[in-house]
Structure formats: structure tokens, C-alpha cells
N, C-alpha and C positions, 0 to 999 in steps of 0.2 A: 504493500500500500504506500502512494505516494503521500510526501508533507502535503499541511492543510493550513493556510494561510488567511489573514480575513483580515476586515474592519471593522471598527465599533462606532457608530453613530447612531442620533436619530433628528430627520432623515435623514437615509443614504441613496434613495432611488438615483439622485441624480450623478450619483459620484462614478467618478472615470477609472476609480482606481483598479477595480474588477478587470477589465479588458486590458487596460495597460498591464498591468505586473502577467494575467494568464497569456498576452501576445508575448511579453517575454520568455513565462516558463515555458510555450512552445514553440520558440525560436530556437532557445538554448538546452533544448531537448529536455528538461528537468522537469522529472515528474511532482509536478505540485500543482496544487490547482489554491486561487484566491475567490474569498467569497463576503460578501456586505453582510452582516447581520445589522438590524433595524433593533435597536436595544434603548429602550427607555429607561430615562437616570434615575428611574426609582428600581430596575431590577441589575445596575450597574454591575455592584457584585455579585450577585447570581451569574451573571454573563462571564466575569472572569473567573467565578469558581468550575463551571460547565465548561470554559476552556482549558484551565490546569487537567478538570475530569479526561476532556476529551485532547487532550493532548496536542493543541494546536503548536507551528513551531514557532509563530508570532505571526503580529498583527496592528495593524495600527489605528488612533484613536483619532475621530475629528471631531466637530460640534454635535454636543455640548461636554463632552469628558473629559476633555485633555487635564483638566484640573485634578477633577475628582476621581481617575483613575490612579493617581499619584499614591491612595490609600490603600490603592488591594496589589499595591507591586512588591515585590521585596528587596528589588535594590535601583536605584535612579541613578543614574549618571549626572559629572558635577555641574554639567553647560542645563541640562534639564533642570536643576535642583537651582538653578539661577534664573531661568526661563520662566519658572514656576508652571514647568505645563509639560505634559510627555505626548508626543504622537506616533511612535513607533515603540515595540514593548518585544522582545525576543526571549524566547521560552528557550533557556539551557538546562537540560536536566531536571525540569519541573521548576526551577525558577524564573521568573519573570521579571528581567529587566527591563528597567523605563529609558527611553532617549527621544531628543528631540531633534529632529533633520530638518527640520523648516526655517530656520536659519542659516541653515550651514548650505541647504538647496538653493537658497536666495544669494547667498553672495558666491557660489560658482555658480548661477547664471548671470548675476551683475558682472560678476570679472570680465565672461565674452564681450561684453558690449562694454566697460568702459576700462578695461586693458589690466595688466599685469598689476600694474601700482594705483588700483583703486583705491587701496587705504592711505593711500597718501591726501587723495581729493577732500575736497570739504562735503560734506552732507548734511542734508537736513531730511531729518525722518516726519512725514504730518502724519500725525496722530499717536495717542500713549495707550492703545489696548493692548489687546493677549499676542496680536500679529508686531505690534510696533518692539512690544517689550522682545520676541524672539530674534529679530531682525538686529534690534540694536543692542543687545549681549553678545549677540555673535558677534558683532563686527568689531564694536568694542575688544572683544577675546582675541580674534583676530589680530589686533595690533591698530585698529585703524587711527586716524591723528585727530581728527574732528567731526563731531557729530551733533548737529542742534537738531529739536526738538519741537514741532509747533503744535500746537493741538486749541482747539476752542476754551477745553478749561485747563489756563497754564496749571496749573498746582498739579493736575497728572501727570503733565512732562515735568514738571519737577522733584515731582514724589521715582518719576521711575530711571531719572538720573540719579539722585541720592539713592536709590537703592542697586544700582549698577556696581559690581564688585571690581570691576575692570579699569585702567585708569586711558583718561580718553576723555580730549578737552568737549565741554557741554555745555548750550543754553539752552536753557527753558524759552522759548517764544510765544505770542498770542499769534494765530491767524495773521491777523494785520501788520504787526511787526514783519513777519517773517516773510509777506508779499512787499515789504516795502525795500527789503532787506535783500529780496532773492538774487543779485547780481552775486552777493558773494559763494553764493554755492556751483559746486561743478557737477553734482550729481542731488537729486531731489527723490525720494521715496514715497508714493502713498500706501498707506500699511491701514488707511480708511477704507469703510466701505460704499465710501462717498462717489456717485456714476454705476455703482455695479448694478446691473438689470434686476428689478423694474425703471428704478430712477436715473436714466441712462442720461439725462439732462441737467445733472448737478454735477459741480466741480469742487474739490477739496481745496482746493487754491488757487487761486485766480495767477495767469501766468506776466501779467503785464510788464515787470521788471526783469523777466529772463534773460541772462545770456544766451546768442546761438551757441551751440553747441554743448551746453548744458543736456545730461545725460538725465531723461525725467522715467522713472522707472515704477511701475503701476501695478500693485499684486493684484489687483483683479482680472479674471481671463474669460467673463462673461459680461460686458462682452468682451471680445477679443482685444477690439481698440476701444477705447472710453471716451468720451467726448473731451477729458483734460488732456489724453495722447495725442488726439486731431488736432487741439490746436496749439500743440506744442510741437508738433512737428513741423502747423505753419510758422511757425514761430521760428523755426531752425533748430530744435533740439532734436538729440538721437531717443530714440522712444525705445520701450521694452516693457511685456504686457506681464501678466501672472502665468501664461503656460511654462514658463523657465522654473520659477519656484515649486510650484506644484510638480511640475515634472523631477525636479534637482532631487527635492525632497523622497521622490518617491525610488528614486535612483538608489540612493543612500541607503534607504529601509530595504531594499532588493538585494546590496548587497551584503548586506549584517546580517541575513536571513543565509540567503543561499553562499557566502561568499564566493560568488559572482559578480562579474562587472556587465551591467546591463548595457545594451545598444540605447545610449542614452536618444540619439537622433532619432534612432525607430520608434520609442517612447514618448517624445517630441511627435512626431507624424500621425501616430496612432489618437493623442489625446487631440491636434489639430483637425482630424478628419472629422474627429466623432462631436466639435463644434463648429465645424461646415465651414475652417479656415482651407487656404489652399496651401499650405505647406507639406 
């Protein structure tokens, strides 16, 4: 019998992870097959006791668990235990280790797009959630030089600078500050969920102060491009949507599972088909 791999959400109907990871395991000949379970946070740990039962080899966690899965694990890794959130969990030997790749996914696809010595560049991350807080621990870890922070209520971006273990120069910004401000940065993140479909006609930040060439990098991937990408690309900035993250991330848990290195590009094509991009 081949390994048994899954994800724990609720919902998952819409999630790409299923077809992407089983087009790899039958690329790379590897008997495993991956499967969604729909698991509501009141029967959370039941879901991971049924999995130690049923022996899966790991799995990973998206909304709303990533938090509260952190209690039925028995040991976290120390970028996760900073992150404050796990989305990938690998069953060695009946234990269940927590890690986080959603970070680490996000800056090797930022790297392609804005080169080798991205941590040298200036950044500013909009917005202080559970994505903003994964995104800027890694990089911060990473080694990166400068990192602000804008968010509608500062005290968030400054509550999750002060709690950043890492050392990596930080401001807090309002919204407004940080559009008036935006000449100084070479790379901009939105880690909001500000444009992502339904509301495909809202922008997290207004680009008016942009340099060309300012790299503006957008974790949302539905849709594909967002209304803050169109027009910052008229704008002349290099754009990059959320199929890199989601894909990087899922790379990562592919290969801590199977230690295997996935056809990260087939991964890439597969998740762009099945949202009707042409890549």
C-alpha cells in the first residue's frame, strides 16, 4: 500500500493542492496519492487523532487551523514556533511534526523576479495578519536589511515588529504615510486580502508615488492579476501574482514528505491551467 497524504481545512473544495502534489506523485512515479479532508474546528483533534490512527505520512493545514493545530502536534519547528502558525505537519514514526513553508515558498519565488540580493532591497510588507506575520519572519531570518510595515491599524504592524525575534531595521506605517513615502521602497508586498475575488475592484494601496521599476508582489492568485498589478505594471513596475507562493510553499511540503524534489514548473502549469491562466 502506497503513503497517504492530505489537507486539513474547512472549506477545501476549492483548493488546488489535491491535483498538484497527485500530478507530481504520478510524474515521479511515487506511489502516494493526496486527499482534502473538509474538517470542522470543533472536531480538529479528532481529525488528527484519526490521522496518527490511520497512519497518514503528512499533511498540510490551511484556513482556519494553522493556529490551533499547533496543540495536537508534538514537536514545531523554531521558524513555525515564531510564525505562530504551522501548515505542513510530517508524521515520522507516529510523531507529528509542525513546519511552516509559506514563507520560505514566498521568498524563492520573490528571489526569481527580483534577483539574487533581494535582501539587500528595501521592502514594505501592507498589512500585519497571519500571511504578513509568515512572510516577514522569514525574511527577516533570512538576513534581509529593511523591512516596513503599513497596515490601516499601525499598533498591528507594531505589535508584530516588537514581536519579530530576528534583527532587521522596521517601521511601523499608516496606509497614508507609507503611499506618500512609497519612492523609497524597491520591492512592495501585499500579504492583504485586499482585490482578491469577489472584491476584485479594491486596492490595498494606492500606487501614485511609485518608482518604475519597483518590484510590487501580490499573494493573491485569484485572481491571477489584481487590479493593484494592472496598474502597476502601467505604472512600470515588474509584477508577481500569488501562484509562486502557493506553488513554492507547496514544493517545500513535497519535498519533506517524499524527499523528493518536485518539477517545481510542472507544479507552476498545472495550478495555472486549472485557473484558466495561459502559462
Amino acid at each position: 500500500m502506497g503513503k497517504l497524504f492530505g489537507l486539513l481545512g474547512h472549506p477545501v473544495g476549492h483548493s488546488m493542492s489535491p491535483i498538484m502534489h497527485n500530478d507530481q506523485f504520478s510524474f515521479l512515479g511515487l506511489d502516494c496519492y493526496y486527499h482534502a479532508f473538509d474538517v470542522h474546528p470543533n472536531e480538529l483533534e479528532n481529525a488528527v487523532n484519526g490521522i496518527k490512527a490511520l497512519g497518514l505520512s503528512g499533511f498540510n493545514v490551511t484556513i482556519p487551523h494553522k493556529v490551533e493545530i499547533m496543540k495536537y502536534l508534538d514537536e514545531i519547528d523554531e521558524e513555525a514556533l515564531q510564525i505562530g502558525a504551522v501548515n505542513t505537519v510530517v508524521n515520522r514514526d507516529g510523531k507529528l511534526y509542525g513546519y511552516n513553508t509559506d514563507g520560505k515558498g514566498f521568498a524563492v519565488s520573490l528571489q526569481t523576479i527580483a534577483g539574487a540580493d533581494f535582501l539587500n532591497k528595501k521592502m514594505l510588507i501592507v498589512g500585519a495578519g497571519g500571511a504578513a506575520r509568515g512572510v516577514f519572519v522569514t525574511l527577516a531570518r533570512m538576513g534581509a536589511n529593511a523591512i516596513d510595515i503599513a497596515n490601516r491599524t499601525v499598533e498591528k504592524a507594531e505589535e508584530l515588529i516588537s514581536n519579530n525575534p530576528y534583527r532587521v531595521q522596521s517601521n511601523a506605517r499608516s496606509i497614508k504615510e507609507a503611499e506618500k513615502n512609497l519612492a523609497e521602497y524597491q520591492i512592495i508586498i501585499n500579504t492583504t486580502s485586499v482585490g482578491m475575488s469577489p472584491k476584485i475592484e479594491e486596492l490595498p494601496l494606492q500606487l501614485t508615488n511609485m518608482q518604475p521599476g519597483t518590484i510590487l508582489s501580490d499573494i493573491i492568485y485569484n485572481p491571477l492579476e489584481t487590479k493593484w498589478l494592472k496598474e502597476g505594471k502601467i505604472a512600470g513596475a515588474v509584477t508577481q501574482n500569488g501562484i509562486g507562493m502557493f506553488v513554492g510553499q507547496g514544493a517545500l511540503a513535497f519535498e519533506m514528505w517524499t524527499k523528493e524534489k518536485p518539477d517545481y514548473n510542472r507544479m507552476e502549469q498545472i495550478v495555472m491551467k486549472q485557473l484558466g491562466g495561459n502559462e
